[in-house]
C-alpha positions in Angstrom: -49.7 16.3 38.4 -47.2 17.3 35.8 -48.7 21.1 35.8 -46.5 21.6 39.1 -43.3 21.4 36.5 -42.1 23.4 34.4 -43.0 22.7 30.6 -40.6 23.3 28.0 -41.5 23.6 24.3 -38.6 22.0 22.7 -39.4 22.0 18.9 -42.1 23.8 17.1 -43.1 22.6 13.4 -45.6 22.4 10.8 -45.4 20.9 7.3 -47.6 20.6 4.1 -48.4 17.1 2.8 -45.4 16.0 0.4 -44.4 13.1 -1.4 -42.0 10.7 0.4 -40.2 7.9 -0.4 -39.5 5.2 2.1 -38.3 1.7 2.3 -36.7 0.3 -1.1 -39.2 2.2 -3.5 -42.2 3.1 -1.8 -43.4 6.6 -1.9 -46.5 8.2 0.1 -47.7 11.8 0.2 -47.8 12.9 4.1 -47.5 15.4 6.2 -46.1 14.0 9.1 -42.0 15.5 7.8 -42.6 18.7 9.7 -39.8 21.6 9.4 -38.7 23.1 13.0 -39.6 27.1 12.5 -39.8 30.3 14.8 -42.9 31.2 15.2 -46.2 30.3 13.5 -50.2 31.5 13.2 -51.9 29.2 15.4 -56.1 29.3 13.9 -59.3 26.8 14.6 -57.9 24.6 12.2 -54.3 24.0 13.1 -51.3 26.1 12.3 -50.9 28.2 9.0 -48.8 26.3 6.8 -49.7 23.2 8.3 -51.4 20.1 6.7 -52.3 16.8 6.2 -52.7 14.2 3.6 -55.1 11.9 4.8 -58.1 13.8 6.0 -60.1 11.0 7.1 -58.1 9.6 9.8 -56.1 13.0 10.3 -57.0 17.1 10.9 -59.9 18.5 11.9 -60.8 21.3 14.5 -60.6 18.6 17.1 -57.0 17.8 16.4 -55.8 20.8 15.0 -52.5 20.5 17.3 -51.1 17.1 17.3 -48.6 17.4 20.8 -45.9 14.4 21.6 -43.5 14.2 25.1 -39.9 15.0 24.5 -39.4 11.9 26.7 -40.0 9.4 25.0 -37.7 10.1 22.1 -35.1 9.7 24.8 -36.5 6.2 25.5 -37.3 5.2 22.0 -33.9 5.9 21.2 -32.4 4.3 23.7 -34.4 1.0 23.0 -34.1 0.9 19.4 -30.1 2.2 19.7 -31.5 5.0 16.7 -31.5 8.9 16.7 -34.9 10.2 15.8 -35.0 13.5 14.1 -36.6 16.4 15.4 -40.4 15.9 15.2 -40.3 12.5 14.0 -43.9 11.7 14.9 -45.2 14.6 13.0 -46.1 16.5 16.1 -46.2 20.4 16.3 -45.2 20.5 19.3 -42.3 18.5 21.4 -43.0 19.2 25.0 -41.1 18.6 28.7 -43.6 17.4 31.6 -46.7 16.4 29.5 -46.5 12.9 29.5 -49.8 10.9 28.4 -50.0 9.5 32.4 -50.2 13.4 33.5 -52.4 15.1 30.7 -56.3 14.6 30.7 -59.0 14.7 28.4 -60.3 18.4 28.7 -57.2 20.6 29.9 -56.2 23.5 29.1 -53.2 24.9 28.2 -51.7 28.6 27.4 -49.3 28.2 24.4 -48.0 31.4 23.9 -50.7 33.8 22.6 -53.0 30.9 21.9 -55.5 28.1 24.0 -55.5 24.7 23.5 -57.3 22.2 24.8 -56.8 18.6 24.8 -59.1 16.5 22.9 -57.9 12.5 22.5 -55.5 10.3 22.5 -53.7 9.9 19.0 -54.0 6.9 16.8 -50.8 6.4 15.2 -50.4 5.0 11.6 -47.9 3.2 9.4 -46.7 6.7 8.5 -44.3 6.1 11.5 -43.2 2.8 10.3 -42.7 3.9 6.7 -40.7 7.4 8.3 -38.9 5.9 10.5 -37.8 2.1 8.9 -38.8 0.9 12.1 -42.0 -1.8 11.8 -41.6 -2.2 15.7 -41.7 1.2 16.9 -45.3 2.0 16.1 -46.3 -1.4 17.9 -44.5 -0.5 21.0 -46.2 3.2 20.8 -49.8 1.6 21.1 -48.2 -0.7 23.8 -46.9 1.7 26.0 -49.8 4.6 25.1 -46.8 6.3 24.7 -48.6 8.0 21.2 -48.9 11.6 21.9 -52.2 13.4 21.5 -54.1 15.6 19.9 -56.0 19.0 21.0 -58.4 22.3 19.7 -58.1 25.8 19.6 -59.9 27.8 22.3 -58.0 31.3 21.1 -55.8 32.0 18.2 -53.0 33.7 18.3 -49.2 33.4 17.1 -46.9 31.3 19.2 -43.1 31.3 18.9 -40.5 28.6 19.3 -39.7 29.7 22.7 -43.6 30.3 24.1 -44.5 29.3 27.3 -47.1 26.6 27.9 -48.8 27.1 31.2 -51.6 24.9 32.7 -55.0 26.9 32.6 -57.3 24.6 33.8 -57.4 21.0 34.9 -60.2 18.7 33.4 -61.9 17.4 37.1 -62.7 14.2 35.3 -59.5 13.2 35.5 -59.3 11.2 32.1 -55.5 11.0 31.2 -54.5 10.5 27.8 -53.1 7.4 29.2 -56.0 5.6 30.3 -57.9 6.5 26.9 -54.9 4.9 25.3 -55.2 2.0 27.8 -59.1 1.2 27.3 -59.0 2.1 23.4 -56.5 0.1 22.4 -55.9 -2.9 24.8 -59.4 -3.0 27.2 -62.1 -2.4 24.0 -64.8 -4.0 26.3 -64.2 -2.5 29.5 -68.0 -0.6 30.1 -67.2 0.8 32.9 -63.9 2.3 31.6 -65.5 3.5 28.2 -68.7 5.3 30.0 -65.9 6.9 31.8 -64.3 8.6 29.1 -67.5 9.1 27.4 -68.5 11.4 30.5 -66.0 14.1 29.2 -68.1 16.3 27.4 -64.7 18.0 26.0 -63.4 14.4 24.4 -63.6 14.9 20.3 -66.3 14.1 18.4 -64.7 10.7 16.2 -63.9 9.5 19.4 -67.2 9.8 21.4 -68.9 8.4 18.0 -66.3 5.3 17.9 -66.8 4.4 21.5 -70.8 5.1 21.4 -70.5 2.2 18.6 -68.2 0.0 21.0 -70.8 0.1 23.9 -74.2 -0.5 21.6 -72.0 -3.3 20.5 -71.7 -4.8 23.9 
């Protein structure tokens, strides 16, 4: 388990929605160009100063922190021969040692004065496409499960750029963020595997409602 390591914050940012332009002359208003700061409020509903544009699919107490692995910018760089800008994915936090295989459904973490907890798996959009000019990249994110994830607030508090994030509790389910990726996207009528995440009381709400639908639909 990836708690035995040591996990590094590397970049911490929020952002309010703007208007972007991407591609020849497309604009969207989004939240996901995040600005690396200090330190920042961390409350229920996400960071102060933080926000998003599309509150139907995004936002929420259940994914008030959206968290993705430091890893893989190394490997999506390396595979797309492109340097990603910090936060690229619109994640507060870029972390060492949380991969999705290592992470499950129900832990929780200390994150400086704060308590998160980990909620789901997170569906990634065409925001990432449009950001990034790269129509492959968000294909090969739902691929791999490689999405990053999303978590709530147990305790507020303020947490700084250089907080530590300690393991507080591992889930004894044993969900990973990987395997909800895995049966989500690629394995939607796997029963076994979908009562399985469904047994983690802590999994958030949109998703327990979505995959009650997918098994009275079997």
């Amino acid at each position: 388990m990836a708690s035995s390591k040591v996990i590094e914050l590397k970049n911490l940012s929020i952002g309010l929605p703007q208007k972007t332009k991407y591609g020849n002359n497309g604009e969207m208003e989004t939240g996901i160009c995040k600005q690396t700061i200090e330190e920042a409020q961390l409350t229920k509903d996400g960071f102060l100063g933080d926000g998003v544009a599309d509150l139907q699919n995004h936002g929420g107490s259940d994914r008030a922190v959206c968290v993705y692995p430091y890893e893989h910018y190394l490997l999506w760089e390396k595979e797309f021969a492109n340097p990603l800008p910090a936060s690229t994915f619109g994640e507060n936090l870029t972390v060492t040692n949380m991969l999705e295989k290592d992470v499950y459904i129900g832990d929780i973490f200390r994150l400086g004065e704060a308590v998160i907890q980990i909620t789901q798996g997170r569906i990634p959009c065409s925001t990432i496409s449009k950001r990034t000019n790269n129509p492959f990249l968000l294909k090969r994110m739902v691929q791999m499960g490689f999405t990053g994830y999303l978590c709530r607030v147990l305790e507020e508090g303020i947490v700084r750029n250089d907080s530590q994030i300690t393991l507080l509790e591992s889930h004894p389910k044993k969900v990973s963020i990987l395997y909800g990726n895995e049966i989500y996207f690629h394995k939607q009528k796997d029963v076994e595997g979908i009562k399985r995440i469904l047994a983690v009381e802590e999994l958030a709400n949109e998703w327990k409602e979505l995959l009650v639908n997918r098994l009275n639909n079997l």
